[in-house]
N, C-alpha and C positions, 0 to 999 in steps of 0.2 A: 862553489859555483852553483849558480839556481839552475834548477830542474824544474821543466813546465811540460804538461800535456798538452801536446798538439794533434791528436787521435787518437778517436773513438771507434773501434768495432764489436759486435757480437754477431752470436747465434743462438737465438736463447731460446727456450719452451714458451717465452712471452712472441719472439717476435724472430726472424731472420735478418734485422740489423738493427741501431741504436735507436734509430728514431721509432721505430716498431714494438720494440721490447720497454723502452722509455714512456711510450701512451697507454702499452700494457698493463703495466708497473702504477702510473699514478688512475688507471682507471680500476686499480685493486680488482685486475682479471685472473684469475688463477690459470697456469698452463698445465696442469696437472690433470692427467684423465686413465681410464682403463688401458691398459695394453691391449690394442689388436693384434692378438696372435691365441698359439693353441696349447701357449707354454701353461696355465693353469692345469688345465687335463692330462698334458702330456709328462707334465714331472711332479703334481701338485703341491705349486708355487703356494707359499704362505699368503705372499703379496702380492696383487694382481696390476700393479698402477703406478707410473711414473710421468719424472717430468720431462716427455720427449721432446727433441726439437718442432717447434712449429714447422719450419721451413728445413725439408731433408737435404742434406748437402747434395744429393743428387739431381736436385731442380736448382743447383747450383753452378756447380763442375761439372766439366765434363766428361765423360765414362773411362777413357785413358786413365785421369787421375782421380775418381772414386776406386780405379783396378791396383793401381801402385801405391795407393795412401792407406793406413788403419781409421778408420773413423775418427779416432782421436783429431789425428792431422788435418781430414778435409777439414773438421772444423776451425780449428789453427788458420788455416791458412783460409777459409773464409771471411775471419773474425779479421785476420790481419790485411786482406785486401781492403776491406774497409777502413778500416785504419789507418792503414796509408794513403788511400783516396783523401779521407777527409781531411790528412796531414795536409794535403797540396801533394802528395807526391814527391819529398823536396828532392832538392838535388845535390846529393853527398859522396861525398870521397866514400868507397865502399869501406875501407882501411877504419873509418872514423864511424860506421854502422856495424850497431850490435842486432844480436837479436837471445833473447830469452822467454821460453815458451815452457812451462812448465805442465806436467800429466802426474796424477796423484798416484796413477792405476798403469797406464801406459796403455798398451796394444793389448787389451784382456780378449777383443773381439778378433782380432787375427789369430794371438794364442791358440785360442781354444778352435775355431774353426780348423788352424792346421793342425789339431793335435785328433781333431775329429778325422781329418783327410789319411790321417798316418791308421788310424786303426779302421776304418772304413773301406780307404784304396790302396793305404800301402804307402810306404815312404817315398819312393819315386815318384808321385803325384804332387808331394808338395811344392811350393808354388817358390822361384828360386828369390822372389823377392821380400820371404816371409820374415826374417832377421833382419832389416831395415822397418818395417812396417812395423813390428811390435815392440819396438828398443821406446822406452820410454823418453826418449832424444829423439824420437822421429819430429813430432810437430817443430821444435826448435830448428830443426837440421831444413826442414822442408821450408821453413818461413826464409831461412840463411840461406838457401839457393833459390828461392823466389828473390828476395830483394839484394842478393849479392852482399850481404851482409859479412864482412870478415875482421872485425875487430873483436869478435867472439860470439857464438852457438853455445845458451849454456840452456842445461835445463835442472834447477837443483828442486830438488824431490822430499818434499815433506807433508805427505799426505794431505789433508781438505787443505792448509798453507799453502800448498805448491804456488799455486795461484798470485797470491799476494808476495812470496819471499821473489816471486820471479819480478815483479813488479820492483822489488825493494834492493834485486841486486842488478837492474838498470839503472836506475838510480844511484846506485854506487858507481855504475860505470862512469856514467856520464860527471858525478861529482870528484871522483879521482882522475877524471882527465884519461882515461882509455876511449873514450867516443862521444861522440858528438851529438848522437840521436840513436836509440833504443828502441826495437821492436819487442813489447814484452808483454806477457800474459800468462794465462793459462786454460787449459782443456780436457775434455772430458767425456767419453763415449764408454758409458760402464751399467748400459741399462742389455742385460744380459743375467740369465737366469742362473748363472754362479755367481756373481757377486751379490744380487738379489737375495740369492737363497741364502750365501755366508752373511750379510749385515743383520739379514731376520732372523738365523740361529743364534746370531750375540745380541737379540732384541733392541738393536737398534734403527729400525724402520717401526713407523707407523703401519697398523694391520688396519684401517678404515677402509676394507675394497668398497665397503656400501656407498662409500664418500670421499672420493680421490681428491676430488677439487676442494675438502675444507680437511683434508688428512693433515696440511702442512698446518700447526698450531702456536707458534713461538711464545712463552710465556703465558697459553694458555694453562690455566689449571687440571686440562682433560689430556695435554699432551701426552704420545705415547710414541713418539719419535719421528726421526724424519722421514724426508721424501726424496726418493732418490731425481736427481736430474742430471740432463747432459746435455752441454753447449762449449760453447770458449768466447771469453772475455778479450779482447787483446787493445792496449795504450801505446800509440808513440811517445816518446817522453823523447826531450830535446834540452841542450845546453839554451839556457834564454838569449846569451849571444846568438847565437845560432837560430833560435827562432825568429828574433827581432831583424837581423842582417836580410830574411829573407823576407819581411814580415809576415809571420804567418800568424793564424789565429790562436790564441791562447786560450784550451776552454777550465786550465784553474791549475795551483800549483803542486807540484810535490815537495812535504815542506821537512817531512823528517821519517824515521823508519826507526822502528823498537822490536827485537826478536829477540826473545827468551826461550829456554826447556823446562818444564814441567822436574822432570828428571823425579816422577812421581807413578807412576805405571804405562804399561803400554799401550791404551784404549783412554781408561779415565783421565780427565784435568784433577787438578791439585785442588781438591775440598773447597780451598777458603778462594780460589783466584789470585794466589798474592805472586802468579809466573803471569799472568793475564794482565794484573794492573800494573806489573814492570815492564812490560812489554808497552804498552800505553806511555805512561809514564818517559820513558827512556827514549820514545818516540816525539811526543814534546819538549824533551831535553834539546833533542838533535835541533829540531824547531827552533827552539829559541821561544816556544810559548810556555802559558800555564794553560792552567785548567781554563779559567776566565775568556779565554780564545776559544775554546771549543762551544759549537754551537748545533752540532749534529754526530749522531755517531750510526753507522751502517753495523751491526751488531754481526757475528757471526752467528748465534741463535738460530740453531737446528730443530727446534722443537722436541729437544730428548726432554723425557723429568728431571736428571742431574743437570747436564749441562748447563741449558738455560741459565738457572739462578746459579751457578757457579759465575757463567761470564756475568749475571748481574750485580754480583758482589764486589767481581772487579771490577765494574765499571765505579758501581757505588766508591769503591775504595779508592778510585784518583780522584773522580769530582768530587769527592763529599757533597758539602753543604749546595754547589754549582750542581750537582746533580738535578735538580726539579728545572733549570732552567735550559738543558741540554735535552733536543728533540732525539730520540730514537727509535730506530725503524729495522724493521729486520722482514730483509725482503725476499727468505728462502719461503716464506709463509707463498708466496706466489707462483716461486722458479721450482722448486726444490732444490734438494743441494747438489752442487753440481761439483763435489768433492773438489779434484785439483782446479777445474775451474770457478769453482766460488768466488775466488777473492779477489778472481781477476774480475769477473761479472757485476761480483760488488764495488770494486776499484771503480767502474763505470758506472754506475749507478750514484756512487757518490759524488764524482766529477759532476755528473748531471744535476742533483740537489743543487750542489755550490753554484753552478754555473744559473741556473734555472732558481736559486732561490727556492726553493722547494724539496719539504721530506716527501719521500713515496710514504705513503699504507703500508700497516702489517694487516693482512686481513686474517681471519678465522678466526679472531683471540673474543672471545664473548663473555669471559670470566678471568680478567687478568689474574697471575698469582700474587696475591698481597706482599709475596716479599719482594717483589719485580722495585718498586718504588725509585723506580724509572717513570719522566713522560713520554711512553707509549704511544707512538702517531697509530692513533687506529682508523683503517677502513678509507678513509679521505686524508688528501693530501694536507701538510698544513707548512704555510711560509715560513721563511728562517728570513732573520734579523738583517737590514742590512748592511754595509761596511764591510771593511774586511775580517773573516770570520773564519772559521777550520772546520773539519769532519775529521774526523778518526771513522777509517776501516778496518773493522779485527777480523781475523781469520786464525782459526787453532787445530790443528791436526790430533790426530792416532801419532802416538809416542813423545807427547806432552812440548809439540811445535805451537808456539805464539806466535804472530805476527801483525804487527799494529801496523799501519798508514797511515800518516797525517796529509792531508791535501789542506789546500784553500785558494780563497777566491783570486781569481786572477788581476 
């Protein structure tokens, strides 16, 4: 059964919706700045900078549901009104509506606030709706009583993956015949000075306070890791029966899905990338393409010194010799990483290349690293091929989670 996108929502550090975060992205603006707050002096924070939402859910939503949702969720369920708006809103058997909303981290910021309340005021103060708010199933469960969604609520959890697998098992829904149209994505509210402070004791956040907005480096040769961000990505994905019946607009396909395990340490990827290039790989199988179809690739590329050229190896290692002919873009260099919601943010992003014919910019990279021998979209946007063509989205987690996306044009 084909699978097609039929909406697009975010909430990004570029912008508070697609079309905003999308002019961000090819205007190579960075949303990366200082934290406004007194957390440097008050715990001294290694790292002083992230990539906050442009637009705070609470010039959003309204105050009832910023008090009952974890931050994770309002954004969910931001990302996913839009997405359904732009869907048309269709109109479906709920039975035959899914929804999957994935959190890499979950409710870190309700957590820790009630754990603050309990040794501050006392456990009688905590707040009775604290165990819904920080279950890493909250955003899915909130988007499934938003749109009445009952053919299933899943949220499966594979850290910076979250995002993309949640993407890749709509997709399965709707091609195994459980549903008809999918609400899926991923989210992400973990700019908060314990995960801050634990990613910079395992040295992997970039320390550039002097320079937030050029901290995020993807295959630069000065990279020193990434940048934390938070927002949610969310896709409606639709049976194409199902779209076309109602005719709705198609903004590109979902055409295959590849997930691998590392099964190599709990933090680092596998040396050579050969879980990364199977994951790829296994994703074009599903397709029904080769390498020869692919014509853009949306890089997971965090800006770590291993990482990077690990996923560049793998990439090298499906395209081979197609490799110089395949544009690549890695556009945490802008957002930061927005952990469980990466993949969904980049899942959108890549929709938009294919549909728009256009890679975004990686900005900051001023000394690619020679083994990169990738083409590098730097700084300016640059056109993709026309006809019908593909993208691959990778997204790779903590505990050796792969996950490829193949889309194409509609």
């Amino acid at each position: 059964m084909n699978v097609v996108v039929t909406g697009l929502g975010t909430t990004s550090p570029l912008g508070g919706d697609v079309a905003s975060t999308w002019e961000g992205a090819l205007a190579g603006r960075s949303g990366v700045r200082t934290l406004d707050n007194d957390w440097a002096e008050k715990y001294g924070m290694p790292v002083t900078f992230a990539g906050q939402l442009a637009v705070p859910t609470g010039d959003v939503l309204s105050r009832p549901e910023t008090k009952r949702m974890d931050p994770s969720a309002q954004m969910a369920i931001v990302a996913a009104r839009e997405a359904w708006a732009d869907a048309g809103s269709p109109e479906v058997d709920p039975e035959r509506l899914g929804s999957v909303v994935s959190s890499g981290i979950g409710g870190v910021w309700t957590l820790l606030s009630a754990w603050d309340t309990v040794k501050e005021r006392g456990a009688a103060r905590v707040l009775p709706l604290t165990v819904p708010m920080l279950m890493p199933n909250s955003p899915t469960a909130y988007v499934s009583l938003e749109f009445k969604a009952r053919a299933g609520a899943h949220a499966p959890v594979s850290a910076c993956a979250s995002g993309a697998e949640a993407i890749g098992m709509g997709f399965d829904m709707i091609q195994s015949g459980r549903a008809d149209v999918v609400i899926c994505g991923g989210t992400e509210a973990a700019i908060h000075p314990l995960p801050i402070s634990a990613f910079a004791a395992m040295q992997a956040l970039s320390k550039r306070n002097d320079d937030p907005a050029g901290a995020s480096r993807p295959y630069d040769v000065s990279r020193d890791g990434f940048v934390l961000g938070e927002g949610a990505g969310v896709v409606v994905l639709e049976s194409e029966e199902h779209a076309a019946a109602r005719g709705a607009h198609i903004h590109a396909r979902v055409l295959g899905l590849g997930m691998t395990a590392d099964a190599h340490h709990i933090a680092a990827p596998e040396p050579d990338g050969a879980g990364q290039t199977r994951a790829m790989r296994l994703a074009l199988e599903r397709a029904g393409l080769t390498t020869q179809d692919v014509a853009h690739v949306n890089a997971h590329a965090t800006s770590t010194p291993v990482g990077d050229m690990i996923e560049a190896r793998g990439i090298r290692g499906l395209l081979g010799a197609h490799a110089d002919q395949v544009l690549l873009s890695a556009t945490k260099s802008m957002t930061g990483h927005l952990l469980g919601g990466a993949g969904a943010l980049e899942s959108v992003f890549t929709v938009k290349a294919l549909e728009t014919r256009t890679a975004p910019p990686t900005i900051n990279v001023t000394e690619p690293d020679p083994e990169l021998q990738v083409d590098l979209v730097r700084d300016t946007p640059r056109a993709l091929p026309e006809g019908q063509i593909a993208a691959i989205n990778n997204s790779f987690g903590f505990g050796g989670h792969n996950v490829a996306l193949v889309f194409g044009t509609a």
